[in-house]
N, CA, C and O atoms as a GROMACS GRO file, in nm:
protein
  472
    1UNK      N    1   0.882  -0.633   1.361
    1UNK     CA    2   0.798  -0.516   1.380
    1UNK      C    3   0.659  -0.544   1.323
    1UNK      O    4   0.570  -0.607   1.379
    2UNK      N    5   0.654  -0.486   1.202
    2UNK     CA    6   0.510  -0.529   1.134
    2UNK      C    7   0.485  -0.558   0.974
    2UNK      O    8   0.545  -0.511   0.877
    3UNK      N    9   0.388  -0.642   0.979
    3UNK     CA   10   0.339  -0.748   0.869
    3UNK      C   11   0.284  -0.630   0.781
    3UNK      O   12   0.178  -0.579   0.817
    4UNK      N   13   0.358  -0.577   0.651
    4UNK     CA   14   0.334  -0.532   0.559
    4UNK      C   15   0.284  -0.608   0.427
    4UNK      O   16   0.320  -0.725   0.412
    5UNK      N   17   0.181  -0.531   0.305
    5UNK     CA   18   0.164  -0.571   0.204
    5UNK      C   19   0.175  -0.466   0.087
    5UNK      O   20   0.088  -0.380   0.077
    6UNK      N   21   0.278  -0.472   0.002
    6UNK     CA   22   0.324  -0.339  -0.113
    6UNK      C   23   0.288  -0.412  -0.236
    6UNK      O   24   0.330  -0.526  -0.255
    7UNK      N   25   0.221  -0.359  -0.310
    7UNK     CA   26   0.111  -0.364  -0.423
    7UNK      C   27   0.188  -0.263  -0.517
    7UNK      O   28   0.203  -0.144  -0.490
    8UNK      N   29   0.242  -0.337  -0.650
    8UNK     CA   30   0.290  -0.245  -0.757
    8UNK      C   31   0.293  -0.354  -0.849
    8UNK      O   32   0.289  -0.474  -0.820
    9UNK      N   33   0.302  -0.288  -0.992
    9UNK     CA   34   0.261  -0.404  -1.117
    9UNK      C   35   0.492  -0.401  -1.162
    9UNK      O   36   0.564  -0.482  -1.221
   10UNK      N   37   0.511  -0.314  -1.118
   10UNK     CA   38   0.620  -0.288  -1.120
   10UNK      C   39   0.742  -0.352  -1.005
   10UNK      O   40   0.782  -0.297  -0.903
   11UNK      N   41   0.795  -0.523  -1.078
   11UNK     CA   42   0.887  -0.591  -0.964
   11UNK      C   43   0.984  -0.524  -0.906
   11UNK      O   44   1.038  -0.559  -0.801
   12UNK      N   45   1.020  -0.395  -0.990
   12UNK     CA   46   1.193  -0.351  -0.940
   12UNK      C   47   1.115  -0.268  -0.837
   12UNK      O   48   1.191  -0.241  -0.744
   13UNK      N   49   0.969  -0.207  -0.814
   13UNK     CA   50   0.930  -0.150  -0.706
   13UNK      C   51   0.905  -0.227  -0.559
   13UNK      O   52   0.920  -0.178  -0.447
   14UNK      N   53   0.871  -0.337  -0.587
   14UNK     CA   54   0.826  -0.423  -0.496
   14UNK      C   55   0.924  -0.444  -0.430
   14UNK      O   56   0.929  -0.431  -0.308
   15UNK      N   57   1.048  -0.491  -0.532
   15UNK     CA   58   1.196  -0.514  -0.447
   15UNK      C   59   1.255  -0.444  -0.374
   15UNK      O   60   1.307  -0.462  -0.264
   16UNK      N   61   1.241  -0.337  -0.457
   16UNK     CA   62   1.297  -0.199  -0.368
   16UNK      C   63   1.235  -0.176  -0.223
   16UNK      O   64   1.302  -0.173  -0.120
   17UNK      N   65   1.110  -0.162  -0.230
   17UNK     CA   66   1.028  -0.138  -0.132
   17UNK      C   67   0.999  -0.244   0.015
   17UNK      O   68   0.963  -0.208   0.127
   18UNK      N   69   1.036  -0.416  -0.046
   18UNK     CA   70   1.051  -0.523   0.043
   18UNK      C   71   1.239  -0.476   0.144
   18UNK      O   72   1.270  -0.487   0.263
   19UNK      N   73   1.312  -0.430   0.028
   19UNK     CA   74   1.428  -0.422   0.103
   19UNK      C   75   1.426  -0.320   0.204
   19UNK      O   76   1.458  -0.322   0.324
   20UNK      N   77   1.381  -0.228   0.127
   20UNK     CA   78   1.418  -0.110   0.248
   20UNK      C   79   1.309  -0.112   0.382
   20UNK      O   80   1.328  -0.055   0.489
   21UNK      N   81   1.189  -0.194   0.341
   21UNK     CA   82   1.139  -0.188   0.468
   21UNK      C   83   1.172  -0.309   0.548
   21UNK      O   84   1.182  -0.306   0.670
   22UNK      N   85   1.190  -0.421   0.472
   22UNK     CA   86   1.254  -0.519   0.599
   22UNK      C   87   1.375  -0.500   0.646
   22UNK      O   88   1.411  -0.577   0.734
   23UNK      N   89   1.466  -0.398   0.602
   23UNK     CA   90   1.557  -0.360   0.650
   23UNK      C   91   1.579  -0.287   0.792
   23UNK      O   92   1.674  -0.273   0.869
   24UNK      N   93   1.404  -0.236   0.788
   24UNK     CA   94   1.345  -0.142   0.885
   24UNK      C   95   1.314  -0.252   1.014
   24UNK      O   96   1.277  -0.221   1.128
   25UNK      N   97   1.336  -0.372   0.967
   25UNK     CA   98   1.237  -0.456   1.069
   25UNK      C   99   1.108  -0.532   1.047
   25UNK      O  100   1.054  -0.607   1.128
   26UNK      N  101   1.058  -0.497   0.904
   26UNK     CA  102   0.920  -0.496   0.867
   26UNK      C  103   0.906  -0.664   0.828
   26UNK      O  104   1.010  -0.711   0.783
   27UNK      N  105   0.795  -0.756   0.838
   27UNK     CA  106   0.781  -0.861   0.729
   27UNK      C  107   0.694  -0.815   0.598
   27UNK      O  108   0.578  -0.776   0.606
   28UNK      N  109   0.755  -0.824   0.500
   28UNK     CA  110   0.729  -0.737   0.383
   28UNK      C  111   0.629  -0.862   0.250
   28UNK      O  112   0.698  -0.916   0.164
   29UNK      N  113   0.521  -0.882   0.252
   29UNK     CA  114   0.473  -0.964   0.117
   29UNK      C  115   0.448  -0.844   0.051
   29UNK      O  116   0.420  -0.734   0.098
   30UNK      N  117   0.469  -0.902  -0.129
   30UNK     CA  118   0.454  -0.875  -0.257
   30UNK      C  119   0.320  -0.860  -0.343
   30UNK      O  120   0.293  -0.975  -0.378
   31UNK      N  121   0.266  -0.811  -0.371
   31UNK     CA  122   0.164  -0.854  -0.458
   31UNK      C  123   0.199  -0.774  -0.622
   31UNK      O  124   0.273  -0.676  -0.635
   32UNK      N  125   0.145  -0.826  -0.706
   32UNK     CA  126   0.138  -0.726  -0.854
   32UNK      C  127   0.043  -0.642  -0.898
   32UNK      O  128   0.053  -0.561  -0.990
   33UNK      N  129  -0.125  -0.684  -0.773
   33UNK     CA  130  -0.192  -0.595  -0.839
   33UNK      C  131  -0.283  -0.623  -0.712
   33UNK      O  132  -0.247  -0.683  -0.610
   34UNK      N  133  -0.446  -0.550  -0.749
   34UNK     CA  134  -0.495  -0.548  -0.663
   34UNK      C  135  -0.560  -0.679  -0.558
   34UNK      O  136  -0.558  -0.712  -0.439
   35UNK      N  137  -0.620  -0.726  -0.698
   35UNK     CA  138  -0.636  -0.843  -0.666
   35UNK      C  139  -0.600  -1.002  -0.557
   35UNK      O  140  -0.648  -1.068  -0.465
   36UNK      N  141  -0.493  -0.996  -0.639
   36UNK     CA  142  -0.330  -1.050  -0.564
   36UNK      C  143  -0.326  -0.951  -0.383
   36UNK      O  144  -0.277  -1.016  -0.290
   37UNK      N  145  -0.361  -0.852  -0.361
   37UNK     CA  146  -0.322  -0.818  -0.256
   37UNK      C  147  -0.410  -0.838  -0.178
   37UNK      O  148  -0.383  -0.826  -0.058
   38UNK      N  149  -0.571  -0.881  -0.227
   38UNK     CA  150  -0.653  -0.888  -0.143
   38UNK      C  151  -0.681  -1.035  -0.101
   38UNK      O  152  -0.770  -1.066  -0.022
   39UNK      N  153  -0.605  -1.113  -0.154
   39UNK     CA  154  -0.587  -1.232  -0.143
   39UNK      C  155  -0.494  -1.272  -0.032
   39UNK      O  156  -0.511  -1.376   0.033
   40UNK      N  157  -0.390  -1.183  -0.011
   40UNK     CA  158  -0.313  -1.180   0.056
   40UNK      C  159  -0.299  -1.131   0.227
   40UNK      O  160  -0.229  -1.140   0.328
   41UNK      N  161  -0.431  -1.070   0.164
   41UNK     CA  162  -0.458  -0.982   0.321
   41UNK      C  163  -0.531  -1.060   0.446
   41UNK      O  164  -0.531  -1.025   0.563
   42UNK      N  165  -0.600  -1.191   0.382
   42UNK     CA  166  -0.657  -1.267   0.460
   42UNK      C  167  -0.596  -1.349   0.520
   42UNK      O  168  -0.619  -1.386   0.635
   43UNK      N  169  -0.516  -1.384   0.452
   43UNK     CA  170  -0.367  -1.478   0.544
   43UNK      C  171  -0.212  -1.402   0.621
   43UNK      O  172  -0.113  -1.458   0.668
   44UNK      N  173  -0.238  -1.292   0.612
   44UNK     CA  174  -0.112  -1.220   0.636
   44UNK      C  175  -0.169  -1.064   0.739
   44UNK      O  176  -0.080  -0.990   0.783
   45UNK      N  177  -0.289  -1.036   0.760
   45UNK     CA  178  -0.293  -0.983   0.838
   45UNK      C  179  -0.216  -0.827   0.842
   45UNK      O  180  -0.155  -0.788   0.941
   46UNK      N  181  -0.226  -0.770   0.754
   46UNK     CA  182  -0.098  -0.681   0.760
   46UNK      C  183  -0.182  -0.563   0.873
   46UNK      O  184  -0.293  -0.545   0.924
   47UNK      N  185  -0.054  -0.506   0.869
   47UNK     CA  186  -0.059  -0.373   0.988
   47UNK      C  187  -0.078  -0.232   0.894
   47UNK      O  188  -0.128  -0.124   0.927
   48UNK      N  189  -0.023  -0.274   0.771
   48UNK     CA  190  -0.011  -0.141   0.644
   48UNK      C  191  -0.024  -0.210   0.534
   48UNK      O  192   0.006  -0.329   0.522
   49UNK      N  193  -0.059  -0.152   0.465
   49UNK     CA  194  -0.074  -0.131   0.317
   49UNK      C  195   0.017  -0.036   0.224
   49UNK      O  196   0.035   0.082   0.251
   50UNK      N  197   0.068  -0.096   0.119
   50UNK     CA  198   0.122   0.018   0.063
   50UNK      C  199   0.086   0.014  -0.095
   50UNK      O  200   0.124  -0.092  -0.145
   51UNK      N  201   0.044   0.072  -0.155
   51UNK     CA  202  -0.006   0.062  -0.299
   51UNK      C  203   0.016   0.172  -0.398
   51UNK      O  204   0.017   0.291  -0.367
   52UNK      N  205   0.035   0.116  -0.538
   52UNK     CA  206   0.058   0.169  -0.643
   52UNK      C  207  -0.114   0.256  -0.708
   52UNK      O  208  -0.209   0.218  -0.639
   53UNK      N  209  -0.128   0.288  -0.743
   53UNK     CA  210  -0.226   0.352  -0.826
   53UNK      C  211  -0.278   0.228  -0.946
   53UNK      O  212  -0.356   0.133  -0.936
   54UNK      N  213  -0.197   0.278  -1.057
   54UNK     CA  214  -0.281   0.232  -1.139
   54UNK      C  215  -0.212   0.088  -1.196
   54UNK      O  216  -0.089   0.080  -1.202
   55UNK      N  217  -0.294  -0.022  -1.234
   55UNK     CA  218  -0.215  -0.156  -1.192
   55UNK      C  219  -0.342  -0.255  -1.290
   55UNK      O  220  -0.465  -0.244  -1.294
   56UNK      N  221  -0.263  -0.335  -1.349
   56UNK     CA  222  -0.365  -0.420  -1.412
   56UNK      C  223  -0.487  -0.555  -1.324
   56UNK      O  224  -0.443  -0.647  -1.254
   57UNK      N  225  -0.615  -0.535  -1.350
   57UNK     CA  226  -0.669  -0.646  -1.297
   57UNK      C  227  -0.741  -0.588  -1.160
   57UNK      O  228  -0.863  -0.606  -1.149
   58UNK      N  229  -0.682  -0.531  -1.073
   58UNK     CA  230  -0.752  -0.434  -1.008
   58UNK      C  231  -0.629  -0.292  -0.964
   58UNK      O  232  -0.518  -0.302  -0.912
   59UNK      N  233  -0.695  -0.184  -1.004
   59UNK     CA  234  -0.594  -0.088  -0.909
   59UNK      C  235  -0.625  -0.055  -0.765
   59UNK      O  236  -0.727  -0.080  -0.701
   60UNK      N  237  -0.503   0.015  -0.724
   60UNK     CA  238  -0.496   0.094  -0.598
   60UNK      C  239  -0.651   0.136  -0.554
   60UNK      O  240  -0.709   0.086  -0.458
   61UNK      N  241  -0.694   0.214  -0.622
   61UNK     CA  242  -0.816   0.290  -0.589
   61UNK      C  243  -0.948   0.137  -0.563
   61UNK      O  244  -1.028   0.107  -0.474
   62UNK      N  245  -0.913   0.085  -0.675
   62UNK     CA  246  -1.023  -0.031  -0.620
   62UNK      C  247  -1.008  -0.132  -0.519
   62UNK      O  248  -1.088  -0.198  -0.452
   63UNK      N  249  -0.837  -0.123  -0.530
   63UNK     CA  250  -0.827  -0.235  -0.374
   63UNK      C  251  -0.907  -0.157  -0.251
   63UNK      O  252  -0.981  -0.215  -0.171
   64UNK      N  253  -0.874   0.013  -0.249
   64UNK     CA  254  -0.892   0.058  -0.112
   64UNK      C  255  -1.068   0.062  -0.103
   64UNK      O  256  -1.116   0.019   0.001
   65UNK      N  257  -1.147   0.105  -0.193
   65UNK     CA  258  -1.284   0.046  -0.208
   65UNK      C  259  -1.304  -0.080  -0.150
   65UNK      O  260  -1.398  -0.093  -0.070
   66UNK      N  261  -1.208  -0.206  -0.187
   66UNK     CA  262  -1.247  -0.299  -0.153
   66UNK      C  263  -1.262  -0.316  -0.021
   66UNK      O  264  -1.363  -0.326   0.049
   67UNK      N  265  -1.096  -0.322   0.014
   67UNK     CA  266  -1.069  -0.304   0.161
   67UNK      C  267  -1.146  -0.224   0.259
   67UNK      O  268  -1.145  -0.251   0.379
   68UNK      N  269  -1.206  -0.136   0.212
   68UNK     CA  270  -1.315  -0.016   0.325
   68UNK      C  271  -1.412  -0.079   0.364
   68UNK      O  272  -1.430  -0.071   0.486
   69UNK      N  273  -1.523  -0.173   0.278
   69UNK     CA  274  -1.598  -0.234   0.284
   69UNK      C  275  -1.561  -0.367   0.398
   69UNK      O  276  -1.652  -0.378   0.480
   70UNK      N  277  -1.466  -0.453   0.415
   70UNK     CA  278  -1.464  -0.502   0.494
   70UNK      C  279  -1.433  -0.485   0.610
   70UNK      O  280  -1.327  -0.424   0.629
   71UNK      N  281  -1.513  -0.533   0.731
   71UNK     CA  282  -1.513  -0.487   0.864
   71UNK      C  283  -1.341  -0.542   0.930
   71UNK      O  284  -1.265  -0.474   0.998
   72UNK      N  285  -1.328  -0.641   0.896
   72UNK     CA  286  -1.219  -0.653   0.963
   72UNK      C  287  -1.069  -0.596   0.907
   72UNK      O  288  -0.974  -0.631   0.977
   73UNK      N  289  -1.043  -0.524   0.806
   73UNK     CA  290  -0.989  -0.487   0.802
   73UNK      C  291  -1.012  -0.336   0.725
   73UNK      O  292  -0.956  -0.326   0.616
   74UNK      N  293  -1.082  -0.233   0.766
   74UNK     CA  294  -1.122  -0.145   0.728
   74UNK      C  295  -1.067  -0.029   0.764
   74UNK      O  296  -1.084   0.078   0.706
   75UNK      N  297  -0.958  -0.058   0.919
   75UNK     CA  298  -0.898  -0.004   0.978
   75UNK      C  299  -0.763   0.029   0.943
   75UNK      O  300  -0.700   0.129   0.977
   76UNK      N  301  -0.721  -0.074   0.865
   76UNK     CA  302  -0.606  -0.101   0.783
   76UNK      C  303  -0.551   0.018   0.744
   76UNK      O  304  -0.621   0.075   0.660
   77UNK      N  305  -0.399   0.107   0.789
   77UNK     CA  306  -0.364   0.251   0.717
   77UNK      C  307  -0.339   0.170   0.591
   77UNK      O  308  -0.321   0.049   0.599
   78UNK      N  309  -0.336   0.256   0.437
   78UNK     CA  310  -0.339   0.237   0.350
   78UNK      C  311  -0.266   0.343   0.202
   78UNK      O  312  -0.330   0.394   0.110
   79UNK      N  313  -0.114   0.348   0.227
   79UNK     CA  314  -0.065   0.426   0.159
   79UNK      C  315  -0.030   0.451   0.015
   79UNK      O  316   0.062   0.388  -0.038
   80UNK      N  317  -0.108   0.553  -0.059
   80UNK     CA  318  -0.095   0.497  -0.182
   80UNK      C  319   0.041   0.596  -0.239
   80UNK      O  320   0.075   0.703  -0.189
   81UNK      N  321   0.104   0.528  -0.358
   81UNK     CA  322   0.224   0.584  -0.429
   81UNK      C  323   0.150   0.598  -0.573
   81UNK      O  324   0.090   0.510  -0.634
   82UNK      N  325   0.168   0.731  -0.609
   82UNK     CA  326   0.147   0.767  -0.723
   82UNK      C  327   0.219   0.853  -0.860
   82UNK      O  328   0.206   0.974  -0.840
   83UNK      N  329   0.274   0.832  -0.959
   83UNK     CA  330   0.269   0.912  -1.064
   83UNK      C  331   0.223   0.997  -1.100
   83UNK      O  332   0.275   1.095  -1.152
   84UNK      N  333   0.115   0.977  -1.080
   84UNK     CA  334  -0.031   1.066  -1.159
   84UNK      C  335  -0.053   1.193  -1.048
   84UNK      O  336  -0.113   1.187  -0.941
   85UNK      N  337  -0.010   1.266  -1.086
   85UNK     CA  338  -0.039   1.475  -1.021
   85UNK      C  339  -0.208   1.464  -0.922
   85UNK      O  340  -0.229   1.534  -0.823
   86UNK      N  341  -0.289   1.383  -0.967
   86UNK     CA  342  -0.406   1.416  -0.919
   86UNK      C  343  -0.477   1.323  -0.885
   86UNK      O  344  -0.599   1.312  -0.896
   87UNK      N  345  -0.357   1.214  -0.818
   87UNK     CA  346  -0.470   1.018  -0.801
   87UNK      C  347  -0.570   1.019  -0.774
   87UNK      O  348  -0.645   0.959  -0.850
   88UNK      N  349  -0.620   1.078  -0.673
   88UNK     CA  350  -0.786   1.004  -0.646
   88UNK      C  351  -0.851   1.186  -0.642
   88UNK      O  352  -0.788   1.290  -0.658
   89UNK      N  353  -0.960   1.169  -0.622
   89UNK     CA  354  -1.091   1.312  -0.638
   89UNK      C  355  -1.092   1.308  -0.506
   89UNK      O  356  -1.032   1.219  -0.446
   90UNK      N  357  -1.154   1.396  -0.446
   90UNK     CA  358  -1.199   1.442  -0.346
   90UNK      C  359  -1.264   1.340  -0.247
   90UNK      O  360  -1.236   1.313  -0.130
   91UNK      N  361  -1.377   1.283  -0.346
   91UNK     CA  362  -1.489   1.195  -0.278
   91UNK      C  363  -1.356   1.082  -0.189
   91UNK      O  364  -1.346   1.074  -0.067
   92UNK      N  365  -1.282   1.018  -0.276
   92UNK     CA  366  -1.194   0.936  -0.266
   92UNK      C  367  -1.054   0.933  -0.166
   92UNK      O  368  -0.985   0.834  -0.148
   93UNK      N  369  -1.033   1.070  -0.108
   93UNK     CA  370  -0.907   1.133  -0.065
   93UNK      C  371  -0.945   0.985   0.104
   93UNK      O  372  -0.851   0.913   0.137
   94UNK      N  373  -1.066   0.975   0.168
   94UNK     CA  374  -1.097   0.911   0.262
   94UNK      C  375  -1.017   0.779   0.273
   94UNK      O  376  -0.973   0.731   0.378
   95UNK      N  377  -1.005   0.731   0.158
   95UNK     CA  378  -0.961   0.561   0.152
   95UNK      C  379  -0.830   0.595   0.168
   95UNK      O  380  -0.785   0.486   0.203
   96UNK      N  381  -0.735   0.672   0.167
   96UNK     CA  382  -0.602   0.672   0.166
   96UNK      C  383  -0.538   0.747   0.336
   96UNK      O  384  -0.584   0.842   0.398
   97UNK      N  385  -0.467   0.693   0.356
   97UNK     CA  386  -0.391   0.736   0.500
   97UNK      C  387  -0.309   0.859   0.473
   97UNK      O  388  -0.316   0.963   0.539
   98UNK      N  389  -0.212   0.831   0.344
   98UNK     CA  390  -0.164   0.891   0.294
   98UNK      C  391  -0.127   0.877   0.118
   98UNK      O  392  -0.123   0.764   0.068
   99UNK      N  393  -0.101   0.998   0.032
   99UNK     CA  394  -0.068   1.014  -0.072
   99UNK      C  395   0.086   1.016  -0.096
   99UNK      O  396   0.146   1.066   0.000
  100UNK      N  397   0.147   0.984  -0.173
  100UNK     CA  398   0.264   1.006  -0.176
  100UNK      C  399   0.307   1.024  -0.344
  100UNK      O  400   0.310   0.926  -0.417
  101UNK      N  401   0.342   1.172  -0.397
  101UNK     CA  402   0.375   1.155  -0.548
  101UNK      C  403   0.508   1.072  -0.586
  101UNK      O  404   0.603   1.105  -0.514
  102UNK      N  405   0.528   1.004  -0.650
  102UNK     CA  406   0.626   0.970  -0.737
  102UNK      C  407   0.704   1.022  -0.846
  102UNK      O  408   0.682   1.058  -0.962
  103UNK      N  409   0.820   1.012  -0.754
  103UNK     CA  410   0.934   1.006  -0.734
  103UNK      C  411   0.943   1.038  -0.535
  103UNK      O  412   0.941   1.160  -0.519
  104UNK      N  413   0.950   0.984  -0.433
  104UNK     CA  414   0.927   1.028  -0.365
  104UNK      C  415   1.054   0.992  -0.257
  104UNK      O  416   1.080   0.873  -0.243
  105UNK      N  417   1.120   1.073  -0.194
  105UNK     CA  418   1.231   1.015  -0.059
  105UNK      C  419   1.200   0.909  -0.058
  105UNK      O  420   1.134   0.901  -0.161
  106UNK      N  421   1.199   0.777   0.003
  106UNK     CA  422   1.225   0.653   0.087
  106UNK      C  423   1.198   0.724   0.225
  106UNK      O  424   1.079   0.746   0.249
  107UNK      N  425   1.273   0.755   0.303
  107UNK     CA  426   1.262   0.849   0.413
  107UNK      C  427   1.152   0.884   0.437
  107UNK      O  428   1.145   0.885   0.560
  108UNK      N  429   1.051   0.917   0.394
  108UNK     CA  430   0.954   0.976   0.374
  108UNK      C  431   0.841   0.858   0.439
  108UNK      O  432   0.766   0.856   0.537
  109UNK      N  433   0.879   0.753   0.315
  109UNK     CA  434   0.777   0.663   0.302
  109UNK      C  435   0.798   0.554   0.448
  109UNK      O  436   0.706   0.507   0.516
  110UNK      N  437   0.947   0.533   0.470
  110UNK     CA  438   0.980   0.481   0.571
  110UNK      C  439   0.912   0.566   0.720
  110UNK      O  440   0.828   0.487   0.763
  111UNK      N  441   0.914   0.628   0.766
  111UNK     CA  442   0.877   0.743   0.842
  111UNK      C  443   0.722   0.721   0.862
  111UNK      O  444   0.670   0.685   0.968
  112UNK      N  445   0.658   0.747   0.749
  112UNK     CA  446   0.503   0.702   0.746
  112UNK      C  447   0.499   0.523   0.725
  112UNK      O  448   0.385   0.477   0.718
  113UNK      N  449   0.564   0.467   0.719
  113UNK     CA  450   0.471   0.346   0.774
  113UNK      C  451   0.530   0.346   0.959
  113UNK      O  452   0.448   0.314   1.044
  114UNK      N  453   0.648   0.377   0.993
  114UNK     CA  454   0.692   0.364   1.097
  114UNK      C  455   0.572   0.418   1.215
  114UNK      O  456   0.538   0.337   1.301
  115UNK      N  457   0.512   0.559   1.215
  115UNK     CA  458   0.439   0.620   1.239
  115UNK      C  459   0.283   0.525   1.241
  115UNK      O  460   0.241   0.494   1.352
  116UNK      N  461   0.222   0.493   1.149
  116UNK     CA  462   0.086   0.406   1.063
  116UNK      C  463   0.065   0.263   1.128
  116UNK      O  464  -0.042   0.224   1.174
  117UNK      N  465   0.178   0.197   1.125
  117UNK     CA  466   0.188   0.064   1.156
  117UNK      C  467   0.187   0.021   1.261
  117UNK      O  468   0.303   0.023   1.303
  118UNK      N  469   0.106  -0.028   1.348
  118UNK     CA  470   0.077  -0.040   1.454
  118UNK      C  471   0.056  -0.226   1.474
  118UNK      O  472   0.023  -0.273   1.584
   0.00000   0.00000   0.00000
């Protein structure tokens, strides 16, 4: 189906999140942080994004900054998973496809990349 990239500083998330979506069909790479994912995006092409918030070295919010700025992948849906009641401000709500609080269904998250991923 499609070339995913899930961004969390947290491995038991990554795992979780590689299984259940290649389970879906998905090819699923790893990253730990932001950095790491933008590295990743140039060789792997993804169809989605899926990202953690806050993350050492670069976070969520600064990958999707990053990512906006470039033309070729600017188009990129870009779903962020969060803890935090109030992740990004207003100005910021643009860079994200979707929000998702944490603790959140699977179902949910599965559903929206199914939908996103093109």
């Amino acid at each position: 189906m499609a070339s995913l990239i899930v961004v969390d500083d947290e491995s038991l998330v990554t795992d979780f999140l590689s299984f259940l979506l290649e389970r879906e069909g998905h090819s699923v790479h790893a990253a730990a942080h932001g950095k790491e994912a933008l590295e990743l995006v140039g060789r792997v092409r993804p169809a989605l994004i899926i990202t953690d918030l806050m993350m050492p070295i670069m976070s969520g919010l600064e990958l999707a900054r990053q990512l906006r700025l470039e033309h070729e992948v600017r188009p990129v849906p870009i779903i962020l998973c969060s803890g935090v009641p109030d992740p990004v401000t207003a100005e910021d709500r643009h860079l994200f496809t979707a929000i998702l609080r944490k603790p959140y269904p699977p179902a949910i998250l599965v559903s929206l990349v199914a939908h996103h991923a093109r």
